[in-house]
N, C-alpha and C positions, 0 to 999 in steps of 0.2 A: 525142308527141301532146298539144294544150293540152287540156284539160279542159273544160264549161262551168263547175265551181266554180271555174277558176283562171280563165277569161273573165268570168265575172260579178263577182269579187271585185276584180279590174285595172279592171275598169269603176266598182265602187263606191268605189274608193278613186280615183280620176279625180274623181270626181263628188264627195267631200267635197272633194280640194282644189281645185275648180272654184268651189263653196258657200264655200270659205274665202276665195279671194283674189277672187270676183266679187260677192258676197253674194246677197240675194233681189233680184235685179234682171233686168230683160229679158235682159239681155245674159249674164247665167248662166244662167238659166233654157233662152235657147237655145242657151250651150255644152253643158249637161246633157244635151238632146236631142240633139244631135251628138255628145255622146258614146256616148248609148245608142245611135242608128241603125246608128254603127258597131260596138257588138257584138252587136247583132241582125243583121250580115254575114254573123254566122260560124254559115251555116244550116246547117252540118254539127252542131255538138254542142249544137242546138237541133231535137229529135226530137216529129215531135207526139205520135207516141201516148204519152211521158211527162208528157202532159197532155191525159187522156181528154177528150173532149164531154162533155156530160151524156148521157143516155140520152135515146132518143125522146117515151119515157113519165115523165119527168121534168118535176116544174113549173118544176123551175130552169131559167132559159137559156143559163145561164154561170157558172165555176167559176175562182176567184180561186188561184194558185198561188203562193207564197211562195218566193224565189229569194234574195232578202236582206235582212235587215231587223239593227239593231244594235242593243245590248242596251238602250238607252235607248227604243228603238220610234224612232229618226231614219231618213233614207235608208234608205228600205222600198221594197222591184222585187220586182214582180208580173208573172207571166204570166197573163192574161185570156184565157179558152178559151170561147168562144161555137158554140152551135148556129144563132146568127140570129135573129129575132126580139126584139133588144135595143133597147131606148129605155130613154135617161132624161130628165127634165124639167129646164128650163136651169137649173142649179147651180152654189155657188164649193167651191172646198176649205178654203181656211184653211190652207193652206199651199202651197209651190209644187208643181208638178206637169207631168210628163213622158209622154207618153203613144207610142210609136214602133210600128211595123206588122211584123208577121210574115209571116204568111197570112193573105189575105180581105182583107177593107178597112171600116174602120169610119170611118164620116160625121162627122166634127165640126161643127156649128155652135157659131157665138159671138155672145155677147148683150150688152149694154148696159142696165143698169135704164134702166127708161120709167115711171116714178111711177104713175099708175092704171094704165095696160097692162101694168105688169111686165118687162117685157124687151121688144128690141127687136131685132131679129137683124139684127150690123152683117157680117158672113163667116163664109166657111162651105172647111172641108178635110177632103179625102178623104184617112188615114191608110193607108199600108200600104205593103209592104216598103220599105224605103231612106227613108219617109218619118216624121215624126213633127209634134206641135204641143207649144207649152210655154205655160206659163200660171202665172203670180203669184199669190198665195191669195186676193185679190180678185175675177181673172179669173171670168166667166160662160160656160159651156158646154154642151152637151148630147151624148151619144152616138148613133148608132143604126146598128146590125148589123145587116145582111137575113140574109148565110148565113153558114155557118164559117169562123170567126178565130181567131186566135191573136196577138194585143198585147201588149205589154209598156208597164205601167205604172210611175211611179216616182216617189212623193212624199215630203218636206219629215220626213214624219211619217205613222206608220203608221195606215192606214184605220180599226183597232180602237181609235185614239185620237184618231179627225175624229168629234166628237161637235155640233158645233156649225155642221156645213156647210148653208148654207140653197140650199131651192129653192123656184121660182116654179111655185105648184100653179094652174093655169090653170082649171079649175073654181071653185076655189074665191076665184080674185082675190087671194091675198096670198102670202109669203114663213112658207113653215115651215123647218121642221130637218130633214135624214134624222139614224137614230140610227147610231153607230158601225157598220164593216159588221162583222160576225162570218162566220164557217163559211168563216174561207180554208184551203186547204189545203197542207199543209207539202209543200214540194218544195226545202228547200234543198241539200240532198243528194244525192238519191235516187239510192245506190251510185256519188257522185262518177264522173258520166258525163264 
């Protein structure tokens, strides 16, 4: 029986030498996501309750899971476990990024700066099982989850060191920073399921 630590690791070592011989380019970017999609197949050693919801009475609406990440903080994969209720404002990362579907379905649109409007929304995909979007650290995005999900995320460089990702704060008409994310939760392991 394969393990998911010896599926996620077959995957991550795919994906640096995918980053090695395609670079940060389209066309790596969506070998990467084809390679994730396909080990998000393997829905057998991919269990949701090893990656609770949040609670009802929780403010959080979603819970960052840490699956691999290398000791430099490079090719970082996250399981994203949402109750619903998720939006984010159109954002880049500043590095490349992977995003493939489990359970549920989460909405991507994609944006284009528009100089005083800010963005300008050129497409838009529906993420989930079997499917994924990939995106260049340039790339403009936004997410939004109605009910529960489970995603698997995968970027360039670990979230705890995207300190410089900007978003188009539509209130307020310009380009801020979100800060690093903190409070992921360690799941690299957990009793090599």
């Amino acid at each position: 029986m394969t393990t998911r630590t010896e599926i996620v690791a077959a995957a991550m070592d795919d994906i640096r030498r995918i980053e090695a011989e395609l670079g940060m380019t389209r066309a790596g970017v969506e070998a990467i996501r084809d390679r994730l999609v396909e080990m998000a197949s393997h829905r057998d050693v991919f269990n949701l309750d090893d990656f609770p919801l949040p609670a009802e009475d929780d403010a959080t609406k979603s819970f960052l899971y840490r699956l691999s990440e290398d000791a430099d903080g490079r090719f970082a994969l996250y399981a994203q476990r949402s109750k619903g209720a998720v939006s984010t404002p159109a954002h880049n990362h500043t590095t490349w990024a992977c995003v493939v579907g489990f359970d549920g379905q989460e909405h991507n649109r994609f944006y284009e700066r528009a100089g005083d409007e800010g963005v300008r929304e050129t497409h838009d995909h529906m993420v989930q099982a079997g499917t994924g979007v990939a995106m260049l650290p340039d790339d403009l995005h936004s997410i939004h989850i109605d009910g529960p999900a489970l995603n698997f995320h995968c970027y360039g460089l670990a979230l705890e060191k995207l300190d410089a990702r900007e978003y188009w704060n539509p209130t307020e008409k310009t380009w801020k920073f979100f800060s690093a994310t903190s409070g992921i939760r360690e799941a690299r392991d957990l009793a090599n399921c």
